[in-house]
N, C-alpha and C positions, 0 to 999 in steps of 0.2 A: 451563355447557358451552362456553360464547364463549369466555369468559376461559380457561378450561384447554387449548380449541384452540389460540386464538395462544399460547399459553405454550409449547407443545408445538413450533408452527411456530419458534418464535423460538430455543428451543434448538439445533434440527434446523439452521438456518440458523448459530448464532456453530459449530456443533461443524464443518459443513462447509467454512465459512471459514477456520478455524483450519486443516484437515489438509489443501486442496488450494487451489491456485491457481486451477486451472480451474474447481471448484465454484461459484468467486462467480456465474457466468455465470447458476446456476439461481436464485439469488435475489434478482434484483434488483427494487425499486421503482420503476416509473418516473412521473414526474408531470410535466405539463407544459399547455399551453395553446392550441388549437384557435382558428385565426379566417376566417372568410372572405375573399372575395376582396377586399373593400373594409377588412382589417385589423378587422371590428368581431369583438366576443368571436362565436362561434359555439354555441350550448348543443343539448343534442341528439345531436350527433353518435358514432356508433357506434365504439369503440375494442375491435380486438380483435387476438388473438397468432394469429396467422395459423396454421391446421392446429388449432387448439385451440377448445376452448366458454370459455376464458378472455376476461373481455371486461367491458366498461363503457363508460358514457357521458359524456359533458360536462354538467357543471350549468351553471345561468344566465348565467356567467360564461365558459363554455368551457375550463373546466379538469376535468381529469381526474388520477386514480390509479390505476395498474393495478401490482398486485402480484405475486412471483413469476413472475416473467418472466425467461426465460435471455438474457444479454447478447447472443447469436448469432438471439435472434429478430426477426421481422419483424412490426411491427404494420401494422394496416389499420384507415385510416380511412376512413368512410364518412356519409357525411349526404345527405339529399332535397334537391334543387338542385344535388349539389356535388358533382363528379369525384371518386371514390373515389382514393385516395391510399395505396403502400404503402411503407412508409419502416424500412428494416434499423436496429436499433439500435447493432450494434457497440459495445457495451459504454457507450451513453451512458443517463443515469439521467435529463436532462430534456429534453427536447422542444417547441420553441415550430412548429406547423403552420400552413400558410394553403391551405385548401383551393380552388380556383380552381371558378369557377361553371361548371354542366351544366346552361345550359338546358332541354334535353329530362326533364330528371329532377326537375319541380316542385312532386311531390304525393305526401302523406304517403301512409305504407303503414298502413291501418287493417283492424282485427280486428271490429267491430262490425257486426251484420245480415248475418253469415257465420260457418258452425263449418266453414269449411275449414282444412285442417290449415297453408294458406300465408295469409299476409293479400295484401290489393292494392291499389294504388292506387285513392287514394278516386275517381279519373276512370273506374277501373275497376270498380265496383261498378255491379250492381243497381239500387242503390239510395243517395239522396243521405244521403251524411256529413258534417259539419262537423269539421275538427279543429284544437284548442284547444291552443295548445301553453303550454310556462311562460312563455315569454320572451314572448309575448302578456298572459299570466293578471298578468305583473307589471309592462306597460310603463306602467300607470295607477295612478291611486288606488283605484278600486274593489277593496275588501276581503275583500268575501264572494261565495263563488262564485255565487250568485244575479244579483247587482249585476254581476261579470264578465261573464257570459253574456247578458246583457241587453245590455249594450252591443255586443257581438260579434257572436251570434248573432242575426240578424236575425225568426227565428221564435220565437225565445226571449225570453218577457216577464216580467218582476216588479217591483214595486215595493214599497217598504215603506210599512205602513199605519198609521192613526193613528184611536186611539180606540174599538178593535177589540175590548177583550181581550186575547185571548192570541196573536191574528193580529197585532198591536205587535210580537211578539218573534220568530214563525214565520214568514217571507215567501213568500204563497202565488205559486207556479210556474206557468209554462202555455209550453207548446209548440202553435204553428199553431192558437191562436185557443183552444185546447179546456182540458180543467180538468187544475188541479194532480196528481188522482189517475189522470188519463189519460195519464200518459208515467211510462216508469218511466228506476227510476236503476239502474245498476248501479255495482259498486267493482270493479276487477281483473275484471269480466267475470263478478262473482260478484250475484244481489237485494242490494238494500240492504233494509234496514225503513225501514217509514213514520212518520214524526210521526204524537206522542197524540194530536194537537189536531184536532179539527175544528173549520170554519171556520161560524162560525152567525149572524156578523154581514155587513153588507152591503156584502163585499169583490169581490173576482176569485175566482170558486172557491168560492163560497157554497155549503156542504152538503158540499162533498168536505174530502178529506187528504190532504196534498202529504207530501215526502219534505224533511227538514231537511236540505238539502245544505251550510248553511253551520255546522255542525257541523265538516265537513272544511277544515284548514288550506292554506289556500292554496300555502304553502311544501313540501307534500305532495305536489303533486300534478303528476304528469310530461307528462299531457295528456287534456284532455276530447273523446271522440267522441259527437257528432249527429248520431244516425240520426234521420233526418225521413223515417219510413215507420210505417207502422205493423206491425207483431211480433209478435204475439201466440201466433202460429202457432211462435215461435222461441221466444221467453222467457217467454210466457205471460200471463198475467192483468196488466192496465196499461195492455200497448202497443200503445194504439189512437193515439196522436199520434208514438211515437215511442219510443226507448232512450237514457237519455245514460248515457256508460263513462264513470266516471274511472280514469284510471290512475296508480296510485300512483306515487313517482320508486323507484327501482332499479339506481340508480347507487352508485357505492362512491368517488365525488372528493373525501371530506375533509367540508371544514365551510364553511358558506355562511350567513348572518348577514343580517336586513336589518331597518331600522329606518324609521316613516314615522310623520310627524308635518303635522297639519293642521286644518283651518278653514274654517267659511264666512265668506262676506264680511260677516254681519252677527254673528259672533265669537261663533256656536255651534257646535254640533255639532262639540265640538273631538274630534280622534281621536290614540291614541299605538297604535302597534301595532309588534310585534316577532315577528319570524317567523325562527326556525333548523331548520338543514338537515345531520344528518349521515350521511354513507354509510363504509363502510368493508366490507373483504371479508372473508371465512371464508376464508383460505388461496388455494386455486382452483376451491374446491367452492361458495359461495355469498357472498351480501352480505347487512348488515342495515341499513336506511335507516331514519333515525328522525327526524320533523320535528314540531315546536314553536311554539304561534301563542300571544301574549297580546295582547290586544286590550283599549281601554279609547273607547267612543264615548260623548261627553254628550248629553243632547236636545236637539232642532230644536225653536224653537217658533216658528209663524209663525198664531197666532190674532190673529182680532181682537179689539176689547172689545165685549164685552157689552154690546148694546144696549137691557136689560129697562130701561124708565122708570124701573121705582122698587125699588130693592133691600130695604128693609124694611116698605114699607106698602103693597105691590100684593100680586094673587093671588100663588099658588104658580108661576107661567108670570111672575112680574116687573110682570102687565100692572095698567092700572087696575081697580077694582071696577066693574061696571057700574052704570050708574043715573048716573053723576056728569055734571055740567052739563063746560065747560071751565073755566069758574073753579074748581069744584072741585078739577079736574084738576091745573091751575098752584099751586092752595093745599098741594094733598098733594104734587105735584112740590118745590116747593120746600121745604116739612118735610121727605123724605126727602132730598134733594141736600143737608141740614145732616148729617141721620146720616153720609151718605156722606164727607163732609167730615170729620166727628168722631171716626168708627171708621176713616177712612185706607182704605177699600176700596177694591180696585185692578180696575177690570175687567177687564183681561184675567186673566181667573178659572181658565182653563184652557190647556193645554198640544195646541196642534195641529201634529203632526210626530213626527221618528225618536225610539224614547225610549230613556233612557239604558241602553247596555248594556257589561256584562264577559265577555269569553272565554276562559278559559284551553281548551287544546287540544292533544294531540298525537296523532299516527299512525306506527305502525310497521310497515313492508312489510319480509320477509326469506325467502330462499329459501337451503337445502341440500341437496346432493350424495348422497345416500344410498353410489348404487350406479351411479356412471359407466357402467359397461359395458351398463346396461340402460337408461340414464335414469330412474333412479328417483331424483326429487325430494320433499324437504317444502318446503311452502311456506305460511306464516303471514299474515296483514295485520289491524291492528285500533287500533283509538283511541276514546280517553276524552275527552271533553268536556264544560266546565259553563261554562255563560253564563247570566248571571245580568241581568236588566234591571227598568227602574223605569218606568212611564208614569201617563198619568192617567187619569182616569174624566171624568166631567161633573159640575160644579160643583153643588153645593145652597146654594140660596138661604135665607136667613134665613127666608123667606116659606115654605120648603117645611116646614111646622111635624110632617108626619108622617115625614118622612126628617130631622130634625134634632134639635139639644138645644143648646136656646139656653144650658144652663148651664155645656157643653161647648164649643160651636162659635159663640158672639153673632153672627159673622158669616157664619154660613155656613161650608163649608169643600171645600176639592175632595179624593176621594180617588183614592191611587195605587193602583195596581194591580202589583205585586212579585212576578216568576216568577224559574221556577229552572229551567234545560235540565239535564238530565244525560243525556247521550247514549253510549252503548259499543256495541261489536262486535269481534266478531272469526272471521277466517275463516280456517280450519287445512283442508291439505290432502295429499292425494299425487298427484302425474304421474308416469306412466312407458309402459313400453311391454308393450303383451298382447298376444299374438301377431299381433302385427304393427300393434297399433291403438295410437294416443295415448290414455292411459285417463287418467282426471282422476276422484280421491273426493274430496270435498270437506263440510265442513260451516260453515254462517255462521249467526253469532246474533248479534244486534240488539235494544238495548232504548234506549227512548224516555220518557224521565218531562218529563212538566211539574207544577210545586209550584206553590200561588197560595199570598201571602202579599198583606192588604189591610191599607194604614195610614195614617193619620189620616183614618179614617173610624169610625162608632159603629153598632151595631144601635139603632136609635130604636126600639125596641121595648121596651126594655127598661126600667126606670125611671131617673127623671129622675135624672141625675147619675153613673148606675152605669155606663154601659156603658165595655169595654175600647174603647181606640182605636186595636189593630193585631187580626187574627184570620190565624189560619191557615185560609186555605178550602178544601184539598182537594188531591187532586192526579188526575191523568189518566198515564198509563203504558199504553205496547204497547207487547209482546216478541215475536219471531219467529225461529221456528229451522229452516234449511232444509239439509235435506241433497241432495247431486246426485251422481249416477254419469252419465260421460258416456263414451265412445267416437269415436274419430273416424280414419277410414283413407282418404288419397289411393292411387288406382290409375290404372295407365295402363294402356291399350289395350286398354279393357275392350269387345272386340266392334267395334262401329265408336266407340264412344267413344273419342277422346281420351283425357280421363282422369275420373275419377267419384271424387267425394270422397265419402267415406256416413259420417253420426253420426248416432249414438242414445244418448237413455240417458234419465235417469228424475229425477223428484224426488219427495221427500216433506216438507210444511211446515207446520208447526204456528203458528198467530196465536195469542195473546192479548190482550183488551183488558183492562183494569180500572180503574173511578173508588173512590176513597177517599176517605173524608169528610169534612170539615174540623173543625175543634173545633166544638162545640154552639152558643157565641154567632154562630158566622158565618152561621148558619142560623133556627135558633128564633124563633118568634113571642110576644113577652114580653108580658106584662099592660098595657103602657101605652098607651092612650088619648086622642086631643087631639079635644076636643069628640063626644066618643064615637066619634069612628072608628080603628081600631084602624093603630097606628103602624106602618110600615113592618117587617118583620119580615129578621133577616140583616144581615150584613156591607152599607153602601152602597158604592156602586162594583163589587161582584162579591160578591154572594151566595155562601155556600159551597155545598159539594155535602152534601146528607144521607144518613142514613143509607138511605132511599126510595132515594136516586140511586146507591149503590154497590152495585159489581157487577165480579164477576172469570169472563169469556167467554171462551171456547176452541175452535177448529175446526179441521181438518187437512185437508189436503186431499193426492192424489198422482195427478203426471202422467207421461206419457211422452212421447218427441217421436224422429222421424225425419225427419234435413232434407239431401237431395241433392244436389249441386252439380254442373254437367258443365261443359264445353267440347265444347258440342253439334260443332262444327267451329271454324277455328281463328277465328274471328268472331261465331259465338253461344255466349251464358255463357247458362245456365238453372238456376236453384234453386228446387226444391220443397219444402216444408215442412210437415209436421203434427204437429200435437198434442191428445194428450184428455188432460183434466183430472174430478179428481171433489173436489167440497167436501164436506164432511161436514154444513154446514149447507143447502146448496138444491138439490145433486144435481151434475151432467154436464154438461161443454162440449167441444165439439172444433171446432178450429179450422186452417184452412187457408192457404196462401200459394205462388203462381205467379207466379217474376221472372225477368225475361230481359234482356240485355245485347246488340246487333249491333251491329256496327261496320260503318260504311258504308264509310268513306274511314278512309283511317292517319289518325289523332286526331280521326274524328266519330264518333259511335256514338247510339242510340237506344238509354234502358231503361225499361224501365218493369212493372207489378207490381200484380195481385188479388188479396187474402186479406180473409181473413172473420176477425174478433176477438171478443175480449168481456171486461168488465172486471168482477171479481167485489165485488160490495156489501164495503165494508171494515165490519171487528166496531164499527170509529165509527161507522159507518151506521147500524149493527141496532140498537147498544143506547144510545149517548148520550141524556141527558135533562139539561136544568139547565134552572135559570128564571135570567134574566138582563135586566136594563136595556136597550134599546134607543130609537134615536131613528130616529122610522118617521112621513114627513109631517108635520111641523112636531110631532111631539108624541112624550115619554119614556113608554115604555110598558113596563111588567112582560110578559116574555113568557115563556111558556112552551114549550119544546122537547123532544116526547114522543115516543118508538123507537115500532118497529114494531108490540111486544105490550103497548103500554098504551092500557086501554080505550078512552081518549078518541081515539086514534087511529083504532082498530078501529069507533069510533062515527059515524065519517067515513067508512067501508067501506075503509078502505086497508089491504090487505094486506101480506105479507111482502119483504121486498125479492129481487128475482131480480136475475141479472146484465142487462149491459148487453151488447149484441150489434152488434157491427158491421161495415163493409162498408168494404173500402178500396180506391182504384184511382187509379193513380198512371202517367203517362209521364214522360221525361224527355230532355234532349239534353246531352253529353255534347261539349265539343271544345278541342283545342288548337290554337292562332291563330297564326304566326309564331313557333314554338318556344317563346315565351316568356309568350303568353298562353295562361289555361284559360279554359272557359267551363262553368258548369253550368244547366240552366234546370229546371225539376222542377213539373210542376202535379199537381193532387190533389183526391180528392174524399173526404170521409168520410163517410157516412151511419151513426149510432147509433140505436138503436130503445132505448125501457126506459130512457132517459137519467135516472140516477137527480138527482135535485135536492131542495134543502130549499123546501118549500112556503112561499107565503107567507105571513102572518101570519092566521088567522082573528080578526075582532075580538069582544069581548064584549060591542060595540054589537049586534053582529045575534042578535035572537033565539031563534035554532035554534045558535049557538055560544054562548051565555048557557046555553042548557038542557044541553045538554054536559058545559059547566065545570062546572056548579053540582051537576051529577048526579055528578059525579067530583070533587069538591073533595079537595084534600089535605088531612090533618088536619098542623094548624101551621103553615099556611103562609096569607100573602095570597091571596084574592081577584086570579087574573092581569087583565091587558085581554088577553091575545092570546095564543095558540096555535097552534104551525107543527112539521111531522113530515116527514119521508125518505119519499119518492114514486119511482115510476117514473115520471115525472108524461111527459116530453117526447119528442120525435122531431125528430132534427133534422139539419142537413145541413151541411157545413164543405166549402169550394171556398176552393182559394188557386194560387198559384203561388210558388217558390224561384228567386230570379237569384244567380247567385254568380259573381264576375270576376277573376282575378286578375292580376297581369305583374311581373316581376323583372325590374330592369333593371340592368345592370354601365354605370356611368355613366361609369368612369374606374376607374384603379390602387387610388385610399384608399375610391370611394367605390360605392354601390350602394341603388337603391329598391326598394322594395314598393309596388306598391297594389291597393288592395281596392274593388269596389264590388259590395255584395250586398245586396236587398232581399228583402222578404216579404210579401205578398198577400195578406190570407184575408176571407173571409166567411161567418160561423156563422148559419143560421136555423131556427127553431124550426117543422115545417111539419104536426104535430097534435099533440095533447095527449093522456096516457091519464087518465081520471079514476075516478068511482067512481059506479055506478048513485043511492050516496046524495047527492053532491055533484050530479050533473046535474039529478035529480029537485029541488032546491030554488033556484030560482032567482035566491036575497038571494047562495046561497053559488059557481055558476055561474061567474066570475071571477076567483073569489079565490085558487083552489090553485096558478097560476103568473101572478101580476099582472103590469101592465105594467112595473113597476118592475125584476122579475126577471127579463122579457123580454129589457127595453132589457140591464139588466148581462153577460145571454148574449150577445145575439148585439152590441152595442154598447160594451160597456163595458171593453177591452183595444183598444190600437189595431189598426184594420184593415187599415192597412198599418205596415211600417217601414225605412229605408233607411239600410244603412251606409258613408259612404264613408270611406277609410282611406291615411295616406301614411306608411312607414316609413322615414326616408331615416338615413345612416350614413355620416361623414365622419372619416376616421382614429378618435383617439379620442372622437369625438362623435357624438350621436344625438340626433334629432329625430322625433317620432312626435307624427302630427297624425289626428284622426277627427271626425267629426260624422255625427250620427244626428237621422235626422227621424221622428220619433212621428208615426203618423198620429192624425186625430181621432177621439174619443171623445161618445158621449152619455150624459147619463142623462133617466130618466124619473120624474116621481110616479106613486105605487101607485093615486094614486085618480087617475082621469080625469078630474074637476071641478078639477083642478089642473092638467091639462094647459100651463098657460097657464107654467111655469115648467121645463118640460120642457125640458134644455139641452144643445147643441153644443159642443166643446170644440176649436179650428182646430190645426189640427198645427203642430209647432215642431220648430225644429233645435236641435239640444244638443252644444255643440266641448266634444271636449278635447286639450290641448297638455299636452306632455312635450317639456322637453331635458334629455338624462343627457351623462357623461360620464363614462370610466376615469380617473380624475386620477393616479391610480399602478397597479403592479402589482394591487394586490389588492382595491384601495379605488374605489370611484362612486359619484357625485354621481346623483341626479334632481332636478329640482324641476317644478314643472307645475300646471294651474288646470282643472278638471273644471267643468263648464259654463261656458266663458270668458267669454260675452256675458252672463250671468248671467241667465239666461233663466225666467220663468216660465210656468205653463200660465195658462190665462182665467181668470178669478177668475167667480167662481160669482155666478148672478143673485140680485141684494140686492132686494127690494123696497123703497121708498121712504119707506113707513110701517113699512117696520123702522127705525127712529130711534129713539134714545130722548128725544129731544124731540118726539117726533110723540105728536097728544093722539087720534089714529086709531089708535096702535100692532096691527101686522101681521105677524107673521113666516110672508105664502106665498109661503114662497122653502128652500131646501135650507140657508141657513146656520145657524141654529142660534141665532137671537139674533145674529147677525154675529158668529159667531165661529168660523163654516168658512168661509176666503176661497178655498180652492182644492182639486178634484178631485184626489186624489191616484195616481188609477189609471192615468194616463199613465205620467209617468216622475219623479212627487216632486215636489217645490214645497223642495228644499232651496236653491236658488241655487247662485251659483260657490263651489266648494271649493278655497282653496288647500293643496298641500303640500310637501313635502322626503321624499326618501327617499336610506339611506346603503347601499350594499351594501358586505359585506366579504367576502372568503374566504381561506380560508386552507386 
């Protein structure tokens, strides 16, 4: 249908050239190039034909195409900061602009935490937004929108994790201290779906499901909005931390190209990525934007070696046998230190850091013109993506005789753990106008798979010699389809109102989850036998999922919402907001929201904002189950992870999961300082009740969890040590504050600054516990449903503060962007309290990054630049001292692992300084 339109336009255009002179007027191309007042490229900026809905923007570069344009019109430019400018064309086809700076005009116009039918400056809202634009998202090397937003937005945390599973490839999220599944994401203003994966090991977001945002290519995406409120009442189930919009690009400027190549300083984690960008227009009736990321990252390893004594003649833990004198000790020391010599065994045995991944990707945003005269638009957005990565598991020792096959593995072997993202969506729609309302139908569908493939690993269970050494273990997928009718009509003079914006409208949306199983050797428990005890059963490294564990769940749920907005008078803004919801699986929520805006003085204003939320249990909640490897207090443990309706949960008295309910209340100050600076300050408080979380580990040391197990064995499977299920377990309370700073300054004729200083504040505590009449009644088990270990990680284990400061300076064709961010500190805790003693602090660190780019020609730029320039690590994790492996005391109570976790990765990474290059082109 594209192609036969321009075909059409292209005719219609040589036939009017041909028969009239004056015709040429109506079709002309024009293209040309946008800069500010210091000559730097400008991107962003609004190009449109004055009197017309004809129009487009500047990409990264500050170049534009606007089409079918009569030589007698007048275009209008306009950009935030920058004296709008209207310039006659007179029959000219290129255009080079310099928009001169408006201090008064410094602050994006954002759509987010508002359905009024105008947006407003983000100074002017309710409630505080961050907004992210391109020419930020790409003045670094940070790749994935995760990794972006972490450095920028100061309430915005992630990092990538190591040795996790499947959380290696998924990077769990968090906004204002609180979990991945409590901020939602939206695309174009439409739900996103959430990632398969839940998170079950002992990351940020333990038990929840974050949203795969890095899925979307970078080069897509026109600008991210930060609503640091919470929503719930607006968007519904999520937004108790928060909204982030991405907004797809929508421009029609041609072709944009960028290429970026890099390294840490100890010459891993090398990256090659290539990101394209093209817009082009439908006549005058729409555009279709289509953008392109391939990515190619190797792993980070930053382990240490292996500290077990003795690799082939100690226990299955490395350590010695007990009973032995020291000379014994030094005799078998020294017989193994030959094997290790003879078979070349390298300790560092495992892989601690980013692990290798691939991304192809694209996204396509487009919108068409139906019916002009009404506004009646279609409009599409949607992209496919597969990333594909490799990591490790934990190493098996030659000694570990029931997890091995010496006739396979002599030395032991480490296995990887090999996923596969396939991610799609797509959201199709129509806007126009109902009697007098902006009506928007729309429908979005989202689906999420993760594959596990496990290789050079063996099921030890199986007989000596036979087993495969790759398995397919399963896979995890959720699909989501939602549809929305919405409404929205601004009115003036309604009574003594001002004006009264009123939207309503509805949705309905359908979840699915489902686990699949993997082949039969990645699971099964085979005949084989070492000294009678029955050999490790499944894929090592990551057990697959069985046939027990698969399962295809479904629920729908539909809500309604009506959300206010006035200009109570011409200094108070007030928005009221409700909505009920009904799930199919746990019943009714309605939820509320009361925000107001005054303005004291011309550019002070006070806002601030009460609503009640709630976040509804994800079907990963209800129904996940795997048994999986874990390392929990110095020791690798089989555990078992059981949903809400299996017995041995229910033998714990833990009921069904309900939602989570919460309470928000938020002021804020609001100011502009000598024209040229803003100022935003924002404190808050969140209270959630029903906080749902993954329990900790029940062991099958304690007796009353042994009778459990044992009364609930699964047929085929090992004998677990531990057992942890989905709780409503906590109560707890989230207090922070938002500083946000900015000032634009015109230094001179070529040249002009930014800077930024914005920090974030929070503190999450945990302030009672819900339990279970059976757990309280038994005293051994009294402690163990939310241990201190999963304490410390709530309300400790993301930094409590963090601060950004930022310089973007611009010298004809040169630029210089300089930032540093200070991580506050971090702790963790052991689960058992007789450990107490290795309980650790982690001091805050600043982390620069430097970029200098340059336009070196018309079309073409240079970057280069070094992402943690001081090359900064976090504290290296306490070693105990009889972790040695020459110590004839050998000890590992300490969180390393045999010394080979030297560093906490929940900060901000342990990868060092990154250098790169990047090439931009356009054309």
């Amino acid at each position: 249908m594209i192609h036969a339109t321009t075909t059409r336009i292209g005719l219609l255009a040589l036939l009017l050239w041909l028969t009239t002179a004056a015709a040429w007027a109506q079709n002309l191309t024009v293209t040309g190039r946008v800069l500010d007042a210091a000559g730097q490229s400008q991107p962003g900026v609004t190009v449109l034909e004055q009197g017309t809905s004809n129009g487009t923007s500047t990409d990264g570069d500050g170049r534009f195409s606007l089409s079918n344009v009569p030589g007698t019109a007048t275009l209008v430019f306009s950009a935030v900061g920058s004296l709008t400018q209207t310039v006659p064309l007179n029959g000219r086809t290129t255009l080079e602009i310099r928009l001169a700076a408006n201090q008064t005009e410094l602050n994006e116009v954002v759509v987010t935490g508002s359905r009024a039918t105008e947006g407003r400056s983000n100074i002017l809202t309710t409630a505080p937004v961050d907004v992210i634009s391109a020419r930020e998202i790409k003045a670094y090397a940070q790749t994935d929108v995760t990794q972006i937003l972490t450095y920028i937005a100061p309430s915005f945390q992630s990092t990538r994790q190591t040795v996790t599973d499947g959380t290696d490839f998924v990077d769990p999220a968090t906004l204002r201290g609180l979990g991945p599944d409590q901020v939602l994401v939206l695309v174009n203003g439409k739900r996103r779906h959430t990632s398969a994966l839940v998170n079950i090991n002992g990351t940020p977001g333990r038990g929840s499901v974050g949203t795969d945002m890095n899925v979307i290519p970078p080069a897509a995406i026109k600008r991210i909005e930060v609503l640091r409120d919470g929503a719930a009442a607006q968007y519904g189930s999520d937004a108790i931390a928060g909204v982030i919009n991405i907004q797809l690009k929508d421009d029609t400027t041609g072709v944009s190209v960028s290429s970026t190549a890099g390294q840490t300083s100890k010459s891993d984690g090398q990256l090659f990525q290539a990101d394209a960008n093209l817009g082009f227009g439908l006549g005058r009736r729409g555009f279709v934007n289509v953008s392109g990321q391939f990515s190619n990252r190797s792993y980070v390893d930053r382990s240490g070696l292996d500290t077990a004594p003795l690799i082939y003649l100690g226990t299955t833990s490395g350590n010695y046998p007990s009973g032995l004198t020291d000379a014994q000790k030094l005799d078998l020391k020294a017989r193994d230190n030959a094997l290790v010599a003879q078979n070349g065994f390298n300790r560092r045995d495992i892989r601690v850091g980013s692990a290798d991944t691939r991304t192809y990707g694209s996204f396509v945003n487009a919108a068409y013109t139906l019916a002009p005269s009404i506004g009646l638009e279609v409009y599409f957005a949607g992209g496919l993506t597969r990333r594909t990565g490799r990591s490790g598991a934990l190493y098996r020792l030659p000694t570990q005789v029931t997890q091995t096959d010496a006739s396979i593995y002599p030395n032991g072997f480490l296995p990887f753990i090999n996923s596969t993202v396939n991610d799609g969506s797509a959201i199709v729609g129509l806007r126009g106008q109902v009697l007098g309302f902006a009506a928007d139908l729309s429908n979005t569908y989202g689906r999420n798979a993760l594959d596990y493939d496990i290789t050079n690993t063996i099921n030890a269970s199986l007989p000596v010699g036979t087993s495969p050494t790759r398995f397919y273990a399963g896979q995890l997928a959720f699909q989501q389809n939602t549809t929305n009718l919405g409404f929205s009509r601004k009115f003036t003079e309604v009574g003594p109102l001002a004006t009264l914006n009123v939207a309503f409208g509805g949705e309905f949306r359908v979840d699915n989850f489902q686990i699949n199983a993997g082949e039969s050797g990645s699971y099964i428990l085979g005949p084989r036998t070492v000294n009678g005890t029955p050999a490790a059963a499944g894929s090592q490294g990551f057990a697959g999922y069985r046939p027990s564990d698969a399962l295809n769940q479904s629920r729908n749920n539909v809500s309604g919402y009506l959300d206010l907005e006035s200009d109570l008078t011409d200094k108070l803004l007030v928005n009221v907001a409700g909505r009920a919801e009904r799930y199919s699986d746990f019943g009714s929520n309605v939820s509320g929201k009361v925000a107001a805006r005054y303005s004291i003085l011309d550019g002070l204003a006070l806002r601030g904002a009460i609503s009640n939320g709630f976040r509804a249990p994800s079907l990963q909640q209800r129904y996940f189950t795997n048994s999986s490897t874990q390392f929990t207090s110095g020791e690798l443990r089989e555990v078992l992870t059981t949903n809400n309706d299996d017995p041995i949960t229910k033998a714990f008295g833990i009921g069904s999961l309900k939602q989570e309910k919460s309470t928000n209340y938020s002021v804020g100050l609001t100011a502009r300082i000598l024209k040229t600076i803003t100022l935003t300050v924002d404190a808050y408080q969140i209270d959630i009740r029903d906080r749902i979380v993954l329990s900790s580990q029940f062991s099958r040391n304690n007796t009353v969890v042994a009778g459990i197990l044992t009364a609930n064995q699964r047929p085929g499977q090992n004998p677990v040590q531990g057992v942890q299920f989905f709780a409503n377990a906590v109560n707890t309370r989230t207090q922070g504050i938002d500083i946000v700073a900015n000032e634009r300054l015109t230094l001179g004729p070529d040249s002009r600054l930014t800077l930024t200083a914005a920090a974030n504040f929070n503190e999450t505590v945990v302030r009672s516990f819900n339990s279970s009449a059976f757990i309280d009644n038994n005293a051994s088990l009294q402690n163990t449903l939310f241990d201190r270990a999963q304490r410390a990680r709530l309300e400790n284990g993301q930094p409590r503060s963090k601060i950004n400061l930022s310089a973007d300076y611009g010298y004809k064709i040169f630029g210089v962007n300089l930032r540093t961010v200070r991580f506050g500190e971090v702790q963790t805790k052991d689960a058992d309290p007789t450990r107490s003693q290795i309980d650790q602090t982690f001091s805050a660190k600043w982390v620069t990054d430097l970029t200098i780019s340059a336009q070196v020609i018309k079309n073409i730029g240079l970057s280069v630049g070094v992402n943690n320039l001081f090359n900064v690590y976090p504290d290296r994790l306490y070693q105990d001292p009889n972790n040695n492996e020459q110590s004839l005391a050998y000890s590992t109570l300490d969180a390393t692992n045999r010394g080979r976790f030297l560093y906490n990765s929940n900060q901000f990474g342990f990868n060092g300084a990154f250098y790169f290059g990047r090439v931009n082109f356009t054309l």
